[in-house]
N, CA, C and O atoms as CSV, one atom per row, in Angstrom:
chain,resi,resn,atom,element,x,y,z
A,1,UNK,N,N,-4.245,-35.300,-13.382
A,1,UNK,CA,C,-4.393,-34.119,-14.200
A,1,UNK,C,C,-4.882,-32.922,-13.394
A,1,UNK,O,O,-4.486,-31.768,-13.560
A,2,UNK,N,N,-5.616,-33.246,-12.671
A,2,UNK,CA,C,-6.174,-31.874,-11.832
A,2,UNK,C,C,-5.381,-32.077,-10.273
A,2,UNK,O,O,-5.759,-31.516,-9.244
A,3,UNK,N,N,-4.312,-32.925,-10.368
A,3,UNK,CA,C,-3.631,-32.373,-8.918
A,3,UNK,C,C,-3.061,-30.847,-9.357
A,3,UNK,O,O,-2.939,-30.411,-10.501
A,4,UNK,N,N,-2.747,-30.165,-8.059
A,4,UNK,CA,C,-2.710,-29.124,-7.697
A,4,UNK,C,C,-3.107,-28.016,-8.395
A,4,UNK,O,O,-2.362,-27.043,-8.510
A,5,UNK,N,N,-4.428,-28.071,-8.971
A,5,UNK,CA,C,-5.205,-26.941,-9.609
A,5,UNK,C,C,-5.856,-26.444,-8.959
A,5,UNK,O,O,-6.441,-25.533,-9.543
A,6,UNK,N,N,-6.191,-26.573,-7.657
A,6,UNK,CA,C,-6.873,-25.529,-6.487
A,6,UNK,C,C,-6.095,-25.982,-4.777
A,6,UNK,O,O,-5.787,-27.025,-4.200
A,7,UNK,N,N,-6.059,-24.975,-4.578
A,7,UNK,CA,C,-5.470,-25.433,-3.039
A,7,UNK,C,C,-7.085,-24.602,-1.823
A,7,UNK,O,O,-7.655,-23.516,-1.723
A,8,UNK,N,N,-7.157,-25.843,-1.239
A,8,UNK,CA,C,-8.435,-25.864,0.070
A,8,UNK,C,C,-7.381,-25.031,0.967
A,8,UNK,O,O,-6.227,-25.317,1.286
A,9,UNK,N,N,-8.117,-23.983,1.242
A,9,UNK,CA,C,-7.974,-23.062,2.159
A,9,UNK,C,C,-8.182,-23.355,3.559
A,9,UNK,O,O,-7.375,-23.013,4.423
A,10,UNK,N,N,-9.387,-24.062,3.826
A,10,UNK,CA,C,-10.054,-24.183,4.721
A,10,UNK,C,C,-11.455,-25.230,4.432
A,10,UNK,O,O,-11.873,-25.371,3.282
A,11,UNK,N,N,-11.980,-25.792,5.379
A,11,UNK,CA,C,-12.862,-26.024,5.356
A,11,UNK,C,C,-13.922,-26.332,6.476
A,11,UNK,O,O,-13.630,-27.446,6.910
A,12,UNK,N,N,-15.009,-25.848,7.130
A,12,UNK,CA,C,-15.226,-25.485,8.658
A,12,UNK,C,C,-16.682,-26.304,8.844
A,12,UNK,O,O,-17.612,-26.591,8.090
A,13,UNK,N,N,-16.465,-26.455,9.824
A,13,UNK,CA,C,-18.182,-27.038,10.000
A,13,UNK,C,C,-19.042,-25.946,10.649
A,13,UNK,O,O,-18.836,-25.476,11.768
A,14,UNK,N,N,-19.969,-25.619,9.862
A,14,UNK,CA,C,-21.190,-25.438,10.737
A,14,UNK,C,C,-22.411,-25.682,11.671
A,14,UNK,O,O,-23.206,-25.174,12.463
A,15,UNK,N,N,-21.929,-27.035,10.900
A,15,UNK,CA,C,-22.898,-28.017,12.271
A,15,UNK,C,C,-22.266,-29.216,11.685
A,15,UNK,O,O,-21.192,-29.301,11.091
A,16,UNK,N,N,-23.284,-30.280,12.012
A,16,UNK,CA,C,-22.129,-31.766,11.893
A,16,UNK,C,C,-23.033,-32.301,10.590
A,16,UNK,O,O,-22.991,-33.509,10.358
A,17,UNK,N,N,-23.819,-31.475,9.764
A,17,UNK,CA,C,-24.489,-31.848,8.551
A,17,UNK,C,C,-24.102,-30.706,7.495
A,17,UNK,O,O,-24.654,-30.784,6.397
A,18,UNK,N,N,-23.178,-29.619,7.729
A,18,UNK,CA,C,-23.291,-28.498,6.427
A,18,UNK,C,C,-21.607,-27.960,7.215
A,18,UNK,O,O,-21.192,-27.789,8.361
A,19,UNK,N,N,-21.083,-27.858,5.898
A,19,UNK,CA,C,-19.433,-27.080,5.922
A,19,UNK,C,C,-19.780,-26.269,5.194
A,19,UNK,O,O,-20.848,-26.249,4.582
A,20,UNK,N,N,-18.404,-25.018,5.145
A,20,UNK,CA,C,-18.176,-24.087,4.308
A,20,UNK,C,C,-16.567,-23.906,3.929
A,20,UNK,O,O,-15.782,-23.312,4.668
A,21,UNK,N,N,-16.231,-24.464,2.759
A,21,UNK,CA,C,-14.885,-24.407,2.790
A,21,UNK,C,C,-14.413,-23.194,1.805
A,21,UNK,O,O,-15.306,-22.594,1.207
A,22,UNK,N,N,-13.356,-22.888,1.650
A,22,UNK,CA,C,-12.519,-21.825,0.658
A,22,UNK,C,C,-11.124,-22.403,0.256
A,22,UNK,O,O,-10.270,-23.121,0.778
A,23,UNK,N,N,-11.336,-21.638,-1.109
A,23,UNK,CA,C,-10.181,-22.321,-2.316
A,23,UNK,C,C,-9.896,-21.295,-2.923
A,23,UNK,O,O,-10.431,-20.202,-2.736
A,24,UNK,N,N,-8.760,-21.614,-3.954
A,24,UNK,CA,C,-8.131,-20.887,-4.873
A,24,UNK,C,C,-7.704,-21.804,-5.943
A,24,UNK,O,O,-7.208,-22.909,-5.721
A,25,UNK,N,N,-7.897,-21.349,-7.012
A,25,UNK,CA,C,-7.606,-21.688,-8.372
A,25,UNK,C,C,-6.222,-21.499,-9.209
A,25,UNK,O,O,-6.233,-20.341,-9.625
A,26,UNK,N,N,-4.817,-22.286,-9.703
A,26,UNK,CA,C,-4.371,-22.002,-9.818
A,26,UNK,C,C,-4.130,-21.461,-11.080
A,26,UNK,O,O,-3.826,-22.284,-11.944
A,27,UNK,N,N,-4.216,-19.695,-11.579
A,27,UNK,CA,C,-4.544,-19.571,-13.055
A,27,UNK,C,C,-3.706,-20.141,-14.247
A,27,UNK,O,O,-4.023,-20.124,-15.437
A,28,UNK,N,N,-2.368,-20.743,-13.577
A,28,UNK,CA,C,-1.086,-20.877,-14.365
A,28,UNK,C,C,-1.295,-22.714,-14.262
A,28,UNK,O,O,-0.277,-23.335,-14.570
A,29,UNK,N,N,-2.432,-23.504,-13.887
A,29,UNK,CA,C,-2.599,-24.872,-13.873
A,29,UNK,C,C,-3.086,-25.295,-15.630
A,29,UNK,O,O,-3.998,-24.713,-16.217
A,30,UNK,N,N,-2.133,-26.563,-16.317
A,30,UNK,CA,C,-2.416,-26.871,-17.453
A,30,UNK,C,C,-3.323,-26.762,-18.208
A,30,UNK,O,O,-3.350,-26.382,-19.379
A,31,UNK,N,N,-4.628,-27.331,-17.078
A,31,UNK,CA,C,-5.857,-27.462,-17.691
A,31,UNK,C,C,-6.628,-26.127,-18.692
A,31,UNK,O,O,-7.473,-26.044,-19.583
A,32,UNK,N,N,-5.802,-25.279,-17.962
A,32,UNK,CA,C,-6.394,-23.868,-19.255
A,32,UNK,C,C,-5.759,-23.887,-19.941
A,32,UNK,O,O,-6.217,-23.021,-20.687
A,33,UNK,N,N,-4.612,-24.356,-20.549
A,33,UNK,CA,C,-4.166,-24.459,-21.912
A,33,UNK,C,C,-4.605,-24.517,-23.170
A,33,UNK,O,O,-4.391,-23.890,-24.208
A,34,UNK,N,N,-5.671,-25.958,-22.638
A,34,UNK,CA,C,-6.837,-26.131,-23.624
A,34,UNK,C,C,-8.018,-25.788,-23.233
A,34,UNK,O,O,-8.899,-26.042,-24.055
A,35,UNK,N,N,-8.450,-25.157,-21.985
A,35,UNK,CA,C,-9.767,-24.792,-21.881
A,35,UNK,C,C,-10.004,-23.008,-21.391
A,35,UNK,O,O,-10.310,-22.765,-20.224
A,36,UNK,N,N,-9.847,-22.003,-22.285
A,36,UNK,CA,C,-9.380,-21.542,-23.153
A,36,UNK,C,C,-8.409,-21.083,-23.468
A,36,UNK,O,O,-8.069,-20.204,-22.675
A,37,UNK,N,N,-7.402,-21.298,-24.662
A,37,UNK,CA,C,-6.004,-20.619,-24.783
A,37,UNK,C,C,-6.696,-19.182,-24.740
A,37,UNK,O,O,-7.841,-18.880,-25.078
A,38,UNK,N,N,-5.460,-18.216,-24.121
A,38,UNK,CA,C,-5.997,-16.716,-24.089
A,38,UNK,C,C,-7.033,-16.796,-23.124
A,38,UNK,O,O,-6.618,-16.382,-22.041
A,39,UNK,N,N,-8.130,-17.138,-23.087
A,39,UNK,CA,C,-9.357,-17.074,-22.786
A,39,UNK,C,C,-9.513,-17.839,-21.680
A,39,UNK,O,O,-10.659,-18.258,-21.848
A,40,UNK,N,N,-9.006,-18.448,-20.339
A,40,UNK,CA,C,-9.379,-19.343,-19.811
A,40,UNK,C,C,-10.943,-19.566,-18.899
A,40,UNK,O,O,-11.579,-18.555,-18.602
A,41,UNK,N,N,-11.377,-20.712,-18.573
A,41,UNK,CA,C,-12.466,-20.765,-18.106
A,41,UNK,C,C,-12.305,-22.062,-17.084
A,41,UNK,O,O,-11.875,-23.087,-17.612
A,42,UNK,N,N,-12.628,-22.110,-15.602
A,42,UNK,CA,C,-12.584,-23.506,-15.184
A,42,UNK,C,C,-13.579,-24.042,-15.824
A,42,UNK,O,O,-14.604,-23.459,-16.176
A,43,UNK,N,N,-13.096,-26.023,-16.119
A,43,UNK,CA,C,-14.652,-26.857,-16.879
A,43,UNK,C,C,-15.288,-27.116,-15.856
A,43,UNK,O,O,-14.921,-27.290,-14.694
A,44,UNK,N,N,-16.518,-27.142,-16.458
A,44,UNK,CA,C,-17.182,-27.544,-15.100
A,44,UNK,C,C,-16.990,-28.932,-14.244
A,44,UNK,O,O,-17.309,-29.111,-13.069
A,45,UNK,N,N,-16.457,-29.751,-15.036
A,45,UNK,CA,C,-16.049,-30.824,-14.304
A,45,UNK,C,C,-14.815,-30.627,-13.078
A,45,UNK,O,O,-14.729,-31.438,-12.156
A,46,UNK,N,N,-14.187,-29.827,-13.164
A,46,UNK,CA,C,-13.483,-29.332,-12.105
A,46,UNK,C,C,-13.580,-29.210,-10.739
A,46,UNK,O,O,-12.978,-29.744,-9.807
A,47,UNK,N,N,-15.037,-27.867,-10.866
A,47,UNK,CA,C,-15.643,-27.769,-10.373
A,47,UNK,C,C,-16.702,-28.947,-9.087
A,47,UNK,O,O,-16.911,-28.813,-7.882
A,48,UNK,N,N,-17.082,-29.878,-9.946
A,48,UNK,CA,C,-17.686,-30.643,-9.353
A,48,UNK,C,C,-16.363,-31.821,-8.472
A,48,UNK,O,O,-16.497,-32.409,-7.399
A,49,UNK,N,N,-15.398,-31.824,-9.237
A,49,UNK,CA,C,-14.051,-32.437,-8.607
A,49,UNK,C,C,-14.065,-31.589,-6.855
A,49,UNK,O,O,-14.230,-32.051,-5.726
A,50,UNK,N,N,-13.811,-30.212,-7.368
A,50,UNK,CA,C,-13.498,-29.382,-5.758
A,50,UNK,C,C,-14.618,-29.570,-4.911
A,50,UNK,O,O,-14.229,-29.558,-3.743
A,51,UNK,N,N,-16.267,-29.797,-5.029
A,51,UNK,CA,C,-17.170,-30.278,-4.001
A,51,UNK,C,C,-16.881,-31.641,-3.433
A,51,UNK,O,O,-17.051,-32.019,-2.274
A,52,UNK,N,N,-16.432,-32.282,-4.423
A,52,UNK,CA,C,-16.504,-33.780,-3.932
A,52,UNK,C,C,-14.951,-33.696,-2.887
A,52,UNK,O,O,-14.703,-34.276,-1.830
A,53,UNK,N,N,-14.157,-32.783,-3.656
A,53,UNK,CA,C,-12.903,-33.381,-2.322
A,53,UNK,C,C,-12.698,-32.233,-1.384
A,53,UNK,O,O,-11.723,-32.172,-0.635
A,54,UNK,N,N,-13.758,-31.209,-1.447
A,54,UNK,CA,C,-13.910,-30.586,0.004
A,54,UNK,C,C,-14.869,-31.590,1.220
A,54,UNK,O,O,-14.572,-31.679,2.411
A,55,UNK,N,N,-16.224,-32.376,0.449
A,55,UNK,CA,C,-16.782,-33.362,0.709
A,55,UNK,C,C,-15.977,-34.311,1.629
A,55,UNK,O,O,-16.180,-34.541,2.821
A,56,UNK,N,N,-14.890,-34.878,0.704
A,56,UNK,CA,C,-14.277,-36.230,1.694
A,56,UNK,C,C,-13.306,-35.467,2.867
A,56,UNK,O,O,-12.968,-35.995,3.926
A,57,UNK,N,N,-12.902,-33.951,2.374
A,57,UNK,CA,C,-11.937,-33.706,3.994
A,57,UNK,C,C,-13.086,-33.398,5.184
A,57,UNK,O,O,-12.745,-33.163,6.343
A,58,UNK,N,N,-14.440,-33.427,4.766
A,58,UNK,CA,C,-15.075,-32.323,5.962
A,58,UNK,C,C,-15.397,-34.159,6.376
A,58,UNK,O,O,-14.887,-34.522,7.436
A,59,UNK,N,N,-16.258,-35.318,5.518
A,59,UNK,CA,C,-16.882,-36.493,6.234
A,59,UNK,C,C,-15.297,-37.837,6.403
A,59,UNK,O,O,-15.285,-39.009,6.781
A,60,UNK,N,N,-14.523,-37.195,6.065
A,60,UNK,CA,C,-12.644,-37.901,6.289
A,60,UNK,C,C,-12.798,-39.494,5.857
A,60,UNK,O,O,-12.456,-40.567,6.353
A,61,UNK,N,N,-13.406,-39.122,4.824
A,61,UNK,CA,C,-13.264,-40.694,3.874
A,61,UNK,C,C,-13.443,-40.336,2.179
A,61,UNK,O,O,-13.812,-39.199,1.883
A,62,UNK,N,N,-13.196,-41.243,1.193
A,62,UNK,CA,C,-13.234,-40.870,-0.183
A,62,UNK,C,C,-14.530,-41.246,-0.521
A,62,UNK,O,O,-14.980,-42.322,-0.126
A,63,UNK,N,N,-15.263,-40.384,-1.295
A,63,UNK,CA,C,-16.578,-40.407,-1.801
A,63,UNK,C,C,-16.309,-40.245,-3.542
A,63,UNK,O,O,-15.389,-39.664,-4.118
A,64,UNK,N,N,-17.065,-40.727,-3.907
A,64,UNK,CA,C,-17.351,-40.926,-5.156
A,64,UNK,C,C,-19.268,-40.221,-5.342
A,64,UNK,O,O,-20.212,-40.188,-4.553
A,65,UNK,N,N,-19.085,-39.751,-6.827
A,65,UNK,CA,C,-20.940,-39.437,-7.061
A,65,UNK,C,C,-21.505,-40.378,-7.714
A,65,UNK,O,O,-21.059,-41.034,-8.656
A,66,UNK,N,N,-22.833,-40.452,-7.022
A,66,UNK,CA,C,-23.649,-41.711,-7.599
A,66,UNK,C,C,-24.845,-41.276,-8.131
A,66,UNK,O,O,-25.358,-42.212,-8.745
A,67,UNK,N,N,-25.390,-40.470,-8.166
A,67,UNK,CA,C,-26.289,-39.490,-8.837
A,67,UNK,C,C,-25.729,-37.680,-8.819
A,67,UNK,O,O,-25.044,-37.002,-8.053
A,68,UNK,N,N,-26.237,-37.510,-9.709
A,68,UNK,CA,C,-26.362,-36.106,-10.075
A,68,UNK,C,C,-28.146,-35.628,-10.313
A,68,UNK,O,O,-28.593,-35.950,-11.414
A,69,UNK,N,N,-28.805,-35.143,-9.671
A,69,UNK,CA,C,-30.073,-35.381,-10.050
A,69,UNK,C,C,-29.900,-33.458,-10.600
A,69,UNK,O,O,-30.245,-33.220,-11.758
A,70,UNK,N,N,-29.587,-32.728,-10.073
A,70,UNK,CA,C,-29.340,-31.402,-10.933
A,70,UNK,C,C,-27.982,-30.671,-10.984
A,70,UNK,O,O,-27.270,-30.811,-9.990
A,71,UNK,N,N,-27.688,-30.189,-11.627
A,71,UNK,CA,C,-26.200,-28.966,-12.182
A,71,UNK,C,C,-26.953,-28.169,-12.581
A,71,UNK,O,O,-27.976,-28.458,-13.200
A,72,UNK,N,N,-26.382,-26.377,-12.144
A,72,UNK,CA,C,-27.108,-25.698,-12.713
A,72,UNK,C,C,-25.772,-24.505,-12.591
A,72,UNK,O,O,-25.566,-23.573,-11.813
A,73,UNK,N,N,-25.244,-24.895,-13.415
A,73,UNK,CA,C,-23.743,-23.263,-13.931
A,73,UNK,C,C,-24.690,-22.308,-13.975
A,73,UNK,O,O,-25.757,-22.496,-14.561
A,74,UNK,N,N,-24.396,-21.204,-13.367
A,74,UNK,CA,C,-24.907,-19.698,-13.462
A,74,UNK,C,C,-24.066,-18.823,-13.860
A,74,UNK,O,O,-24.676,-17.796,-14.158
A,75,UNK,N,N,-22.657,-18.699,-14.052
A,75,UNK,CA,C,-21.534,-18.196,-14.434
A,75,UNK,C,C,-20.254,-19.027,-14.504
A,75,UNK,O,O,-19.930,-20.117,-14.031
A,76,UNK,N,N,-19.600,-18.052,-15.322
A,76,UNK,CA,C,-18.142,-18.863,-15.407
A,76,UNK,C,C,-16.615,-18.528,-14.677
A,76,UNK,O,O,-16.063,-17.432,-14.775
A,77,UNK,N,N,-16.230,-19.333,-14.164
A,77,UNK,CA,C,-14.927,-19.051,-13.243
A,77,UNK,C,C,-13.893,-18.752,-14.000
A,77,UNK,O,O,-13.423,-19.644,-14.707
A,78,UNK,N,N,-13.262,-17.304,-14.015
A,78,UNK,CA,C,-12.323,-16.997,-15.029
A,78,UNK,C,C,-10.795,-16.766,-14.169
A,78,UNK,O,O,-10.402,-15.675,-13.757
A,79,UNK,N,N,-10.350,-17.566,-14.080
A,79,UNK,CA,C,-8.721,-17.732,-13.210
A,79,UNK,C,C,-7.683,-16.669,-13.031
A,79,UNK,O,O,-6.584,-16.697,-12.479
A,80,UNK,N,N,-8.465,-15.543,-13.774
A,80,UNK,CA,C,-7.258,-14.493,-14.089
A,80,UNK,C,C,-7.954,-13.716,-13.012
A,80,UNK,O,O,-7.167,-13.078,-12.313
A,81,UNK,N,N,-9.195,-13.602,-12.698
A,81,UNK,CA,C,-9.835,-13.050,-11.267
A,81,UNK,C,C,-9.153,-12.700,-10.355
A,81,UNK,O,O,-9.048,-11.607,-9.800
A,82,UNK,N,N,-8.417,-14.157,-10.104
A,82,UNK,CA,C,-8.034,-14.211,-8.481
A,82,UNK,C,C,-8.714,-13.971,-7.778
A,82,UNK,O,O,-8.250,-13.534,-6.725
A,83,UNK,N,N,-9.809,-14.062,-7.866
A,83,UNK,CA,C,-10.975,-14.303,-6.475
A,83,UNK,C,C,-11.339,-15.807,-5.713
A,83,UNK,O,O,-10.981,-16.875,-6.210
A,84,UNK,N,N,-12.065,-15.715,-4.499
A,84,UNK,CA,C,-11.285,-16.484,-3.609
A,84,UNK,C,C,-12.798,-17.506,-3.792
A,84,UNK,O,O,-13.863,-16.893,-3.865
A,85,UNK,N,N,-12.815,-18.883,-3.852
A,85,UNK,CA,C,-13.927,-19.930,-4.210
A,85,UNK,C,C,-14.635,-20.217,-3.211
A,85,UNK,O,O,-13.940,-20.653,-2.294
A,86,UNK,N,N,-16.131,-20.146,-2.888
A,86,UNK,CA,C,-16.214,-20.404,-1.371
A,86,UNK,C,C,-17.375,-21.630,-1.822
A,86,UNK,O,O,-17.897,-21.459,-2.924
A,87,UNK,N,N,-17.869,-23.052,-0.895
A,87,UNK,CA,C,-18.443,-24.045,-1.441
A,87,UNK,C,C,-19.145,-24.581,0.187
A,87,UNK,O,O,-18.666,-25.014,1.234
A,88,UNK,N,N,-20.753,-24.207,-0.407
A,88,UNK,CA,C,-21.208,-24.072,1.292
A,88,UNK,C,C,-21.951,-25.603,0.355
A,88,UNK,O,O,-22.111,-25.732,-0.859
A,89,UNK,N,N,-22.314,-26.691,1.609
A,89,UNK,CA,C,-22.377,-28.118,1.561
A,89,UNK,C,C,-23.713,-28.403,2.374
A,89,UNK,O,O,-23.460,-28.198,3.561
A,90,UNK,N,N,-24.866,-28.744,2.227
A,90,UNK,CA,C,-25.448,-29.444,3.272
A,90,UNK,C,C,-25.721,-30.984,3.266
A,90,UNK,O,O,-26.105,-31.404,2.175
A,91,UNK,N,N,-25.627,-31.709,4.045
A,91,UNK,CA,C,-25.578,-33.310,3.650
A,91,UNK,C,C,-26.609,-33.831,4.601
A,91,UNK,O,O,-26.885,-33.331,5.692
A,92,UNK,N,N,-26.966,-34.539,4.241
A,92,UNK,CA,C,-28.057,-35.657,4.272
A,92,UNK,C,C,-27.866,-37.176,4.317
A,92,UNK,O,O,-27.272,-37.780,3.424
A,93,UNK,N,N,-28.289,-37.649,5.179
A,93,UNK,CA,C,-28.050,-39.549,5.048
A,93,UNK,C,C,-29.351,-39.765,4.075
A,93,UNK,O,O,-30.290,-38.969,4.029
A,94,UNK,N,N,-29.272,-40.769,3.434
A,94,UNK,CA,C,-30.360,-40.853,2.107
A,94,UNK,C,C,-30.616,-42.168,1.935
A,94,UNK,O,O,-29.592,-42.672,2.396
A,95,UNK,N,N,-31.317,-43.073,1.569
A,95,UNK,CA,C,-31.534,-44.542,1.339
A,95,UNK,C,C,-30.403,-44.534,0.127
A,95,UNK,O,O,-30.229,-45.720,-0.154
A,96,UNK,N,N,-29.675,-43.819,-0.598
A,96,UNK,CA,C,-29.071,-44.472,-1.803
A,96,UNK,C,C,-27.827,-43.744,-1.646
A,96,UNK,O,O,-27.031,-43.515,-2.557
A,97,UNK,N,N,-27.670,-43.281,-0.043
A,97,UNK,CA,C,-26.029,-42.372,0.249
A,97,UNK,C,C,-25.842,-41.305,0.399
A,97,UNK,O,O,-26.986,-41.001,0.735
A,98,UNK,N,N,-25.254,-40.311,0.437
A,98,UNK,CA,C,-25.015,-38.891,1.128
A,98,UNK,C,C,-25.631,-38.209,0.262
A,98,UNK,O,O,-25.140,-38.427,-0.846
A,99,UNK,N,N,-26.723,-37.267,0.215
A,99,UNK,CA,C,-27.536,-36.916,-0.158
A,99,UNK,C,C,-27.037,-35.095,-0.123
A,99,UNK,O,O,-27.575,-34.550,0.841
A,100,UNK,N,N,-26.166,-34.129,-0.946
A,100,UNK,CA,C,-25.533,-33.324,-0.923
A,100,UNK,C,C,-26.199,-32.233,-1.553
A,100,UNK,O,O,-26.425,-32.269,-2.763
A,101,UNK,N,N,-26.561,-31.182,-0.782
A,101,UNK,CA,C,-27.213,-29.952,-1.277
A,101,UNK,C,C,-25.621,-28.723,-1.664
A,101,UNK,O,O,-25.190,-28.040,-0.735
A,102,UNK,N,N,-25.045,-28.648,-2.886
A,102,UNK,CA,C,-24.085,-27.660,-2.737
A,102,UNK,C,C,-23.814,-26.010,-3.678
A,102,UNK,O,O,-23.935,-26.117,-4.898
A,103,UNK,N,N,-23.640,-25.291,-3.403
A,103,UNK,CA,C,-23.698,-23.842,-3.379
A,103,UNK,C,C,-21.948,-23.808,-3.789
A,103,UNK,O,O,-21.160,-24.452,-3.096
A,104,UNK,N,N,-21.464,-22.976,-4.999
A,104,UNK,CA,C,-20.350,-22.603,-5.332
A,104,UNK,C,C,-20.538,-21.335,-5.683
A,104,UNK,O,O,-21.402,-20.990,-6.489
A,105,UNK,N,N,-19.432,-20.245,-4.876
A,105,UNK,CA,C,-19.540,-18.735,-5.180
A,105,UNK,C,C,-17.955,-18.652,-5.509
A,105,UNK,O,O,-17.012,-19.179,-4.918
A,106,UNK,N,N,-17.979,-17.769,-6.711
A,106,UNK,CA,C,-16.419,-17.097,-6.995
A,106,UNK,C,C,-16.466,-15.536,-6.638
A,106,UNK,O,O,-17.170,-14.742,-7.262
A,107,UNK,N,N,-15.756,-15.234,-5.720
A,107,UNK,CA,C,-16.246,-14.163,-5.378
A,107,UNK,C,C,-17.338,-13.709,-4.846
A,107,UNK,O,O,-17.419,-13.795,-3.621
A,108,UNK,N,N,-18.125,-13.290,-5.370
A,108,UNK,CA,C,-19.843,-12.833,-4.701
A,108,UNK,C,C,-20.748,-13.422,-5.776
A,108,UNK,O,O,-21.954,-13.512,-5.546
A,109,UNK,N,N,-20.373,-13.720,-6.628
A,109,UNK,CA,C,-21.201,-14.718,-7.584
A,109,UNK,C,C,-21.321,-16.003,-7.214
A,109,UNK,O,O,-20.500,-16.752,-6.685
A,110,UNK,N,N,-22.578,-16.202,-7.591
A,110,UNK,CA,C,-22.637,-17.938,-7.507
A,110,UNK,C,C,-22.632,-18.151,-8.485
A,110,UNK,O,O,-23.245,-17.561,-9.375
A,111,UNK,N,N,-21.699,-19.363,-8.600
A,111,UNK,CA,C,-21.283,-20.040,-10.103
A,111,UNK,C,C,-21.659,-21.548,-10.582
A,111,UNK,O,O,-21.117,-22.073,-11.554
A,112,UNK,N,N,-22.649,-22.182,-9.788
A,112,UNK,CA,C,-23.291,-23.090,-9.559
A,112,UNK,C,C,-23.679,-23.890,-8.411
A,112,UNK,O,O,-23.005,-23.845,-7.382
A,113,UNK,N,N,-24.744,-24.642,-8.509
A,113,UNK,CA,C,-26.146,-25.117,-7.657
A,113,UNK,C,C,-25.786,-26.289,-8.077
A,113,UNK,O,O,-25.443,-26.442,-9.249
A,114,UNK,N,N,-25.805,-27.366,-7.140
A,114,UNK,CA,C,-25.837,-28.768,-7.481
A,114,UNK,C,C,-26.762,-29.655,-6.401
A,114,UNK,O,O,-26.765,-29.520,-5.177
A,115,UNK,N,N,-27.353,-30.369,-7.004
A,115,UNK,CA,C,-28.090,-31.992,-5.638
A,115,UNK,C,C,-27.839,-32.730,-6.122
A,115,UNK,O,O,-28.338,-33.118,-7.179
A,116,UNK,N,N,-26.670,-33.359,-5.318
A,116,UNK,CA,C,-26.215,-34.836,-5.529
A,116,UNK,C,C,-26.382,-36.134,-4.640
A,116,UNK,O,O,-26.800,-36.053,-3.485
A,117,UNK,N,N,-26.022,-37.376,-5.252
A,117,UNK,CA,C,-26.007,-38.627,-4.545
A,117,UNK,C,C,-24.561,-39.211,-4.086
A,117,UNK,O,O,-24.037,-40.068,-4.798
A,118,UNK,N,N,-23.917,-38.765,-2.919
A,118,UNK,CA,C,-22.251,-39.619,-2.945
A,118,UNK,C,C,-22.394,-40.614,-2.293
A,118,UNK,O,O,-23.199,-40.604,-1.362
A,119,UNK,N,N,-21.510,-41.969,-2.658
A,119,UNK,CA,C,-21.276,-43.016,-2.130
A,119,UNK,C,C,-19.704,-42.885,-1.257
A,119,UNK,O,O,-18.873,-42.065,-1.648
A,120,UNK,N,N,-19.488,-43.594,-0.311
A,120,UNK,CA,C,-18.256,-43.889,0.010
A,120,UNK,C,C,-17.550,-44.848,-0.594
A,120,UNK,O,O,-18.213,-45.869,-0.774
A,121,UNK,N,N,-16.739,-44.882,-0.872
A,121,UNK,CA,C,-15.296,-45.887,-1.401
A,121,UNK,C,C,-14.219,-46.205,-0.674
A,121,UNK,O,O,-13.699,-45.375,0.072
A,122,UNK,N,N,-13.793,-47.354,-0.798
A,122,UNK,CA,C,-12.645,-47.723,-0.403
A,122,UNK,C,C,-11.665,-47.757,-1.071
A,122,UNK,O,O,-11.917,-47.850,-2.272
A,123,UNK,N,N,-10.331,-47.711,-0.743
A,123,UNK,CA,C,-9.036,-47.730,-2.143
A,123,UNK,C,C,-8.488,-49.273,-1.448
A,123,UNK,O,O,-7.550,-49.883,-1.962
């Protein structure tokens, strides 16, 4: 359902514990159909989708979240913008797994704050 609703621009290391990647949102992707007709808004679950799989291209394995200990939306991503997503990452080894400090800006706004717990997975 959420293939090709954002395309990764990039994603860069700043050191070998914190990336900064960039995205775009596609405004014409299904998911605003129903989230809002007329009105669209990315859900925030989306959102947390694009950290986790900027996540597995910067550490090049699939991660899954195993805690969420905070979310904190500060605004809402409105697709008709066209402004460009930027998602700065700092990571941590943790007794219970990758221990993820992450920062989401649309434009010059930040549109949410997250500290999470990711595990690695295998398929």
């Amino acid at each position: 359902m959420l293939r090709d609703l954002f395309t990764i621009e990039s994603v860069t290391a700043e050191n070998r514990c914190a990336f900064l990647a960039k995205a775009s949102v596609d405004a014409n992707h299904p998911v605003f159909h129903g989230h809002f007709p007329g009105i669209p808004v990315l859900p925030g679950v989306c959102s947390l989708y694009l950290i986790r799989t900027c996540t597995e291209h910067f550490l090049g394995c699939n991660m899954r979240y195993n805690t969420v200990d905070s979310c904190k939306f500060t605004a809402m991503i409105d697709p008709l913008r066209n402004e460009k997503i930027s998602v700065q990452v700092n990571i941590k080894q943790g007794e219970e797994g990758i221990q993820i400090r992450a920062l989401m800006l649309y434009g010059n706004r930040t549109v949410l704050k997250l500290h999470a717990t990711m595990k690695e997975i295998t398929l």
